[in-house]
N, C-alpha and C positions, 0 to 999 in steps of 0.2 A: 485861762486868765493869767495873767503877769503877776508873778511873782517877787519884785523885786524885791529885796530888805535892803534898808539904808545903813550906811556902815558905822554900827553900832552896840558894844554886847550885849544889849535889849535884847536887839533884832538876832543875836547867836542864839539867846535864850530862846527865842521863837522858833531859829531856825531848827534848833533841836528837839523842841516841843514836836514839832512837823514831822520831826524821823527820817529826813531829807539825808541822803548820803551818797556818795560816789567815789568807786576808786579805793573802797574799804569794806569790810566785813558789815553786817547789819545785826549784829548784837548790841542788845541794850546792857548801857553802862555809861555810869557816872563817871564824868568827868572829876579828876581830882585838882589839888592844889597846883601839883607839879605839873601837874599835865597841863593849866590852863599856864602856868607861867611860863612854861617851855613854850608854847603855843604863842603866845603873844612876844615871847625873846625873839621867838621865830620869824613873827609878823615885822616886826621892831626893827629884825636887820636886814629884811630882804625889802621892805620899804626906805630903807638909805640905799641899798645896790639901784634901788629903782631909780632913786632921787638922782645918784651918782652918776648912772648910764648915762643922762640927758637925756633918755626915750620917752614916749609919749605914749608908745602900745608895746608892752612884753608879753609872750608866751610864758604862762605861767603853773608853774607842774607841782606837785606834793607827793610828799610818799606814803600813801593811805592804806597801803599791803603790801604784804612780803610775796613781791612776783618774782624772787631769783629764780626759784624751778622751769621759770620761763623768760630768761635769759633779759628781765625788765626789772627797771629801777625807778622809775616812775607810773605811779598809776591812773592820777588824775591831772585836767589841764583845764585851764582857764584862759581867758583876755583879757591881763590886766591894763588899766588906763587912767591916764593922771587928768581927772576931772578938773573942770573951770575954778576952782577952789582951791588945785594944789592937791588932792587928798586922791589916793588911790584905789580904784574901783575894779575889782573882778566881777567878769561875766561868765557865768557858768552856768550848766544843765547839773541838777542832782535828780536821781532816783528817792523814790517817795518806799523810806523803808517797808520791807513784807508786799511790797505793791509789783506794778508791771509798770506802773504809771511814772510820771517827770515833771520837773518847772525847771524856766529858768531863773537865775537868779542875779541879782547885782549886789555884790557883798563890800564890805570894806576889809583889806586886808586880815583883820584880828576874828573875825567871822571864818574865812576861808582857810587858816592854819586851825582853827581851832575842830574841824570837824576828826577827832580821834585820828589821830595821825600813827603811822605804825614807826618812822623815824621822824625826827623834826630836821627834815632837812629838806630843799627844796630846789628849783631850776630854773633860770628864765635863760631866755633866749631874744635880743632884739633884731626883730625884722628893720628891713631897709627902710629908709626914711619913707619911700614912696606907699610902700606895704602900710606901715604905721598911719598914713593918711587917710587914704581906704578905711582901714578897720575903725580910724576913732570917728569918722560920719560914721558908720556901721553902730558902731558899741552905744555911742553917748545915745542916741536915739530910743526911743522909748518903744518903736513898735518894729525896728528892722532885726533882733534879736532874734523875734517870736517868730517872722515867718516861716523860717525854714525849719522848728522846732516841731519832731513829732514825738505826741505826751508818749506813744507805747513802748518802753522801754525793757535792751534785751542789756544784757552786761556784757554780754558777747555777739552783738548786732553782727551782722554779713556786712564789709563798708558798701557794697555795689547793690544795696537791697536797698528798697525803703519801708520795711516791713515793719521794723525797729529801727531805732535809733538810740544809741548809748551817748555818753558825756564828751568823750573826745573826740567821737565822730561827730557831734553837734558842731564842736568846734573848727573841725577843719572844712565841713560842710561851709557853716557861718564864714571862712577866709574866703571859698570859693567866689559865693554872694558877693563880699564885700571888695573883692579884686575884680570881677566880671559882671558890675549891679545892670548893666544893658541886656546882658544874654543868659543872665543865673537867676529865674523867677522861680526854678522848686527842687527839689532833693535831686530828683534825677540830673539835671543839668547841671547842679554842684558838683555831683558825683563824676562828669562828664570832662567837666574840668579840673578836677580832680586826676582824673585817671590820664589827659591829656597834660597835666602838668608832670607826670611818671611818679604821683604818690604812688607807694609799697605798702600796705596793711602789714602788721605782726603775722604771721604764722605760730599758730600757739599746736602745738600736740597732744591733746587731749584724746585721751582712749574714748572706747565705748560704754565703759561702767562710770566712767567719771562722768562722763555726759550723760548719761540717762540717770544718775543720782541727781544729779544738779538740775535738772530740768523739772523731774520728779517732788524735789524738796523746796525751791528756790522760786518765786513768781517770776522776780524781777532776770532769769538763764531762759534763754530760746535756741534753739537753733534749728527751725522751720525754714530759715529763711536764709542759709547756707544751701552750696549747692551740694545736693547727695552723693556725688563723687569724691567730691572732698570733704567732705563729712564723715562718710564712711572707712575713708580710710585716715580718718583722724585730724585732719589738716582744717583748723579751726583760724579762719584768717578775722579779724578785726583791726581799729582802731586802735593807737595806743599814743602815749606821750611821748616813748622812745622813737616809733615810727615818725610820730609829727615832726619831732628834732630834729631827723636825718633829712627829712622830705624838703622843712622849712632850708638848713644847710646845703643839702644837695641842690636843690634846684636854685639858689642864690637869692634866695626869697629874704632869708634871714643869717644873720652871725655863727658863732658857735655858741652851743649853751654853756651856761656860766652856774655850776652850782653852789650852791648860799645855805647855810647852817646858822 
């Protein structure tokens, strides 16, 4: 089922209630003063960079953990997009805390900084005008979001698998779709075009004790669906927001990213 929230901090308040998270630790904890006001400072000026760009659709990244050990500075990404109203709408996949499970969601800005941030600082990136046309048929739609969305969620998905699927693989999945909607009807064929447009997955290094704690203690860590060669000898490839930025960049899809505090 579709999860959207309209962008509102009602709907934060719900979406927290939910235990929905991505791209950040799943301990429980209250939200403080400062935290909600940095969070919305946050929301405040990367919605004028939005206004400012003139774009229509940014890559939209947050810093939700501390991944320097793995040579990344962003952990989560979304499709922001300036709805019929002027007001600006993230589309994103969260993990259903303690779970394996997923939704996707449509936030307003001040919902999507406010999910426990580890820095309040953030990234967008605008694709080509023609990219940005594609995506906002894609995004504004009420049912083209969901299809290529699978709820079994790994934090470290395999991208060429469709076993799991995590939040930033959702998204690059969904650019697939929304650049090729003739030839891209399900995961594998995103994946297709994907790989024929020369995206690069993260390579993260991940030993054997790290992975088998994490998969042992964690619902939402798999890695069944990595291939055993490169599993075994540590080479843990996924999705990531740094990888999307080079890919969107490299391939002329989109600009350089622009980061916003």
């Amino acid at each position: 089922m579709l999860k959207f929230l309209r962008g509102s901090l009602m709907a934060a308040a719900l979406l927290a209630a939910a235990g929905a998270q991505a791209g950040r630790s799943c301990e429980p904890q209250k939200p403080t003063l400062d935290s909600v006001r940095q969070s919305l400072n946050l929301a405040q000026n990367v919605a004028q960079a939005l206004d400012a760009s003139g774009a229509q659709v940014v890559l939209l990244g947050r810093q939700g953990q501390d991944l320097r050990k793995y040579q990344l500075e962003y952990s989560h990404m979304g499709w922001a997009y300036k709805s019929a109203t002027g007001a600006w709408r993230v589309v994103h996949k969260l993990n259903d805390c303690g779970t394996a499970a997923s939704h996707v969601y449509r936030q307003g800005l001040g919902e999507f900084f406010l999910d426990d941030m580890w820095r309040y600082q953030a990234v967008m990136l605008v694709p080509t005008k023609a990219v940005q046309q594609q995506l906002l048929l894609a995004l504004s739609a009420n049912v083209q979001p969901l299809q290529l969305h699978e709820p079994r969620y790994s934090m470290l998905a395999y991208p060429w698998s469709q076993r799991y699927q995590q939040s930033n693989q959702w998204a690059l999945e969904t650019l697939a779709q929304a650049m090729a909607p003739q030839t891209v009807h399900d995961r594998g064929q995103a994946q297709a075009w994907l790989q024929l447009q020369r995206y690069q997955p993260s390579d993260l290094r991940i030993g054997a004790m790290t992975r088998l704690g994490g998969r042992m203690t964690r619902a939402n860590i798999a890695f069944d669906d990595h291939p055993p060669e490169k599993r075994f000898a540590g080479h843990i490839e996924t999705a990531t927001v740094d990888s999307a930025l080079q890919f969107m960049q490299r391939s002329g899809l989109g600009a350089a990213p622009v980061p916003l505090q």
